[in-house]
C-alpha positions as CSV (number, residue, x, y, z in Angstrom):
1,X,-132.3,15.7,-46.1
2,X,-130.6,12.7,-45.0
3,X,-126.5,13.1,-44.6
4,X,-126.5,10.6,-47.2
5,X,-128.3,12.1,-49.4
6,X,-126.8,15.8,-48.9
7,X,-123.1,13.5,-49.7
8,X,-124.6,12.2,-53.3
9,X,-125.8,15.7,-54.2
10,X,-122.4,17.2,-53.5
11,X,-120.9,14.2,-55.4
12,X,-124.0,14.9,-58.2
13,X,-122.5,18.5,-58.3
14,X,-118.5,17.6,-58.5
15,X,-119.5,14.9,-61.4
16,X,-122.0,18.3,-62.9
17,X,-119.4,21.0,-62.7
18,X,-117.0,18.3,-65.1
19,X,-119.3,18.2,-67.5
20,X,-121.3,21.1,-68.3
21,X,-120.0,22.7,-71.4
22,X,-119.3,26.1,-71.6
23,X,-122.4,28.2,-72.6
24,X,-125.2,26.0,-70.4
25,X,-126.2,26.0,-67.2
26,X,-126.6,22.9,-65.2
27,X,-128.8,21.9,-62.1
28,X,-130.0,18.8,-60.2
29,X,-133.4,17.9,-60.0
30,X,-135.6,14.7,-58.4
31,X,-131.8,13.1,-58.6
32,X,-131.5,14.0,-62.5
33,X,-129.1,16.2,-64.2
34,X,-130.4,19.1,-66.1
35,X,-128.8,21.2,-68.6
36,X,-129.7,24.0,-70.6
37,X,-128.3,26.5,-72.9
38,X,-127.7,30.2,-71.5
39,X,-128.7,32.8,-74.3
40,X,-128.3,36.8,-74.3
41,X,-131.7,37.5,-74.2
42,X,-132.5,34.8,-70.9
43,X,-129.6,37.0,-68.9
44,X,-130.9,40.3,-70.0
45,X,-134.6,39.4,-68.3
46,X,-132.6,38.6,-65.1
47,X,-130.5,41.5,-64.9
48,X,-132.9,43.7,-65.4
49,X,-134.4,41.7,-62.4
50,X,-131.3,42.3,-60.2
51,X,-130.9,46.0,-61.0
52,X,-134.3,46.6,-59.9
53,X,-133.9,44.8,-56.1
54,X,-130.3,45.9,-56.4
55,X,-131.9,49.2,-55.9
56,X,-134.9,48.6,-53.7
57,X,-132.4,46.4,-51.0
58,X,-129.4,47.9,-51.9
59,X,-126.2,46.6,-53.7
60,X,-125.1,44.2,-50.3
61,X,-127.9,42.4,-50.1
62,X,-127.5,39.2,-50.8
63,X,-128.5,38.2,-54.5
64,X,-127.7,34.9,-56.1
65,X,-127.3,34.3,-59.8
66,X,-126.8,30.5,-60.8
67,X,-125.6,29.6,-58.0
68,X,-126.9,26.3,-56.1
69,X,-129.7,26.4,-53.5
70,X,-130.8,22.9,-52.2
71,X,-134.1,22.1,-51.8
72,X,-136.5,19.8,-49.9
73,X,-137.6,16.9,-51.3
74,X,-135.0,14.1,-52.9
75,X,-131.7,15.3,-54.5
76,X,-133.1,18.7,-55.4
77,X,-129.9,20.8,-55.9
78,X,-131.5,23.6,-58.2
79,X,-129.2,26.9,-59.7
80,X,-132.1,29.4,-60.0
81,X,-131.4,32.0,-62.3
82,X,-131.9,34.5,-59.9
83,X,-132.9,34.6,-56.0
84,X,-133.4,36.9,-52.9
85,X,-131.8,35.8,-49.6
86,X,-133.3,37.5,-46.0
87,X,-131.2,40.0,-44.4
88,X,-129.2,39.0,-42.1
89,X,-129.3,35.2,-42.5
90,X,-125.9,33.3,-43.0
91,X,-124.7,30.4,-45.2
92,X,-124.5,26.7,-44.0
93,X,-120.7,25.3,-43.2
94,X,-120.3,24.3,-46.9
95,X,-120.9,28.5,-47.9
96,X,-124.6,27.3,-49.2
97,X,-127.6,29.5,-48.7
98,X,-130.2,27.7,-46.6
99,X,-133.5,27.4,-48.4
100,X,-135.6,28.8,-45.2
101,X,-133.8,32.4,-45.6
102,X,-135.1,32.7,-49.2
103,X,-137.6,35.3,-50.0
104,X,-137.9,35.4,-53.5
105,X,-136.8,32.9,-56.6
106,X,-137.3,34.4,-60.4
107,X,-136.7,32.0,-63.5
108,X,-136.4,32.7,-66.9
109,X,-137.2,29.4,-68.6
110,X,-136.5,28.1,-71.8
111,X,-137.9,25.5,-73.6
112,X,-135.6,22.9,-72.2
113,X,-136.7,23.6,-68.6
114,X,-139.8,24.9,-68.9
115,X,-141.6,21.4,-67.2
116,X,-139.0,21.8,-64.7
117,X,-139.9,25.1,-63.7
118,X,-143.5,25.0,-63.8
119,X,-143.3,21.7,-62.4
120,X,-140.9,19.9,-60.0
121,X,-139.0,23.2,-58.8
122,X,-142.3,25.3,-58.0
123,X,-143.5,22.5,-56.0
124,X,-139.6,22.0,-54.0
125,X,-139.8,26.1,-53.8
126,X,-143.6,26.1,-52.4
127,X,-142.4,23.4,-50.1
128,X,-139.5,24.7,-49.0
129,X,-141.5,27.9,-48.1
130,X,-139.9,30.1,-50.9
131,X,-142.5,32.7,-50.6
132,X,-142.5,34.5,-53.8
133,X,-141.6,32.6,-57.0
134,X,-141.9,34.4,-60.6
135,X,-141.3,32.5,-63.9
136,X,-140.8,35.0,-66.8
137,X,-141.7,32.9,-69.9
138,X,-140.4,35.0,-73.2
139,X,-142.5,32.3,-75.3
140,X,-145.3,33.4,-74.3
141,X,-144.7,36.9,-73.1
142,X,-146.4,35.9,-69.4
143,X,-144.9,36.6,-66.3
144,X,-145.9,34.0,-63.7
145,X,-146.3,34.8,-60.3
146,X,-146.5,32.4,-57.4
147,X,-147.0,33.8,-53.5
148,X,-148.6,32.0,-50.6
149,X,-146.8,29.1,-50.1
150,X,-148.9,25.9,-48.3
151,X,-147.7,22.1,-48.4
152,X,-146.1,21.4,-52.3
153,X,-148.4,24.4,-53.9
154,X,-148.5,28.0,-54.0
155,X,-151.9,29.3,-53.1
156,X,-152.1,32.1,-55.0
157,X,-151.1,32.2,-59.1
158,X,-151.0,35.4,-60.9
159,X,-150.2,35.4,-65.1
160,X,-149.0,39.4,-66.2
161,X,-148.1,40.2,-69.2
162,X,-144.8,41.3,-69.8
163,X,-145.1,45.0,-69.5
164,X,-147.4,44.9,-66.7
165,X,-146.0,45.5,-63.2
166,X,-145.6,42.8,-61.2
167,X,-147.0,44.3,-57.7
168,X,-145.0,42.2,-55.0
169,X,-145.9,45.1,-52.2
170,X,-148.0,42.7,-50.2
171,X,-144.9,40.2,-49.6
172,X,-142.1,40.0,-47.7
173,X,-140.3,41.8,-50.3
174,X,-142.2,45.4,-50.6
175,X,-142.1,46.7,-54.2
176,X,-143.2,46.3,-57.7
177,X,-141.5,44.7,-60.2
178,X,-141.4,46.6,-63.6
179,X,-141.5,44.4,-66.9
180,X,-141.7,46.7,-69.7
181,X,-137.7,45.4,-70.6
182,X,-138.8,41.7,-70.8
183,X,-138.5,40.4,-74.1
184,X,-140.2,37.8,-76.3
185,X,-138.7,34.7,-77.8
């Protein structure tokens, strides 16, 4: 990204933090605000994400919850709901995670971001290398799975049902993913 352009997405995010209410989440993507609600049951997916590389990586690993990750292509600035930064890489100057040191991205989406998710940010995490990207979608009670990054796609595209184990031993991260504590919406 251009200076320029890393400038207006800071500026996108000062203007973003103002305005988000309290109870939404709120992200920039292809230049345009996003905002969507955060319910109990959305968190409880994630968490039961964390506690399970909490315990494979231990609890100092570096694990992001909403917090900002930008991402190739123009004024990407995406909060993923949860994602997995290498061991031992460090933050930019600004304290941001640089998109090359993350492993692993997982998204809960609800109906407000679901053409986001599936959309614009799998193609900005494929291109930015992310190499393992999972979309839990409680509507339909599919996990997505997404490995194999090449270009703006993801080679490889898996759909589990939640329950099924999500086997993630082949990738950089090493373990499997249990979803029996995923919920439907």
């Amino acid at each position: 990204m251009a200076d320029n352009d890393e400038q207006s997405l800071d500026d996108m995010f000062r203007l973003l933090y103002e305005i988000v209410p309290e109870g939404y989440k709120g992200e920039i993507v292809g230049g345009a605000i996003h905002m969507s609600p955060q319910r109990r049951m959305h968190w409880a997916g994630i968490r039961v994400v964390l506690r399970q590389l909490e315990d494979h990586f231990g609890p100092d690993s570096s694990i992001e919850c909403d917090v900002r990750l930008d991402l190739p292509g123009y004024r990407n600035g995406f909060v993923p709901d949860l994602y997995k930064v290498a061991d031992g890489a460090e933050p930019d100057v600004k304290d941001n995670w640089h998109y090359q040191d993350v492993e692993f991205v997982f998204e809960v989406i609800s109906r407000e971001t679901a053409d986001s998710d599936y959309g614009r940010k799998k193609a900005a995490y494929a291109s930015g290398g992310i190499p393992v990207y999972v979309i839990a979608d409680p509507y339909t009670g599919l996990c997505h799975v997404y490995t194999s990054p090449q270009g703006s796609e993801y080679r490889n595209a898996v759909a589990l049902k939640f329950g099924d184990p999500i086997d993630l031993t082949g990738t950089v991260l090493g373990l499997t993913l249990a979803t029996d504590r995923f919920r439907r919406e």
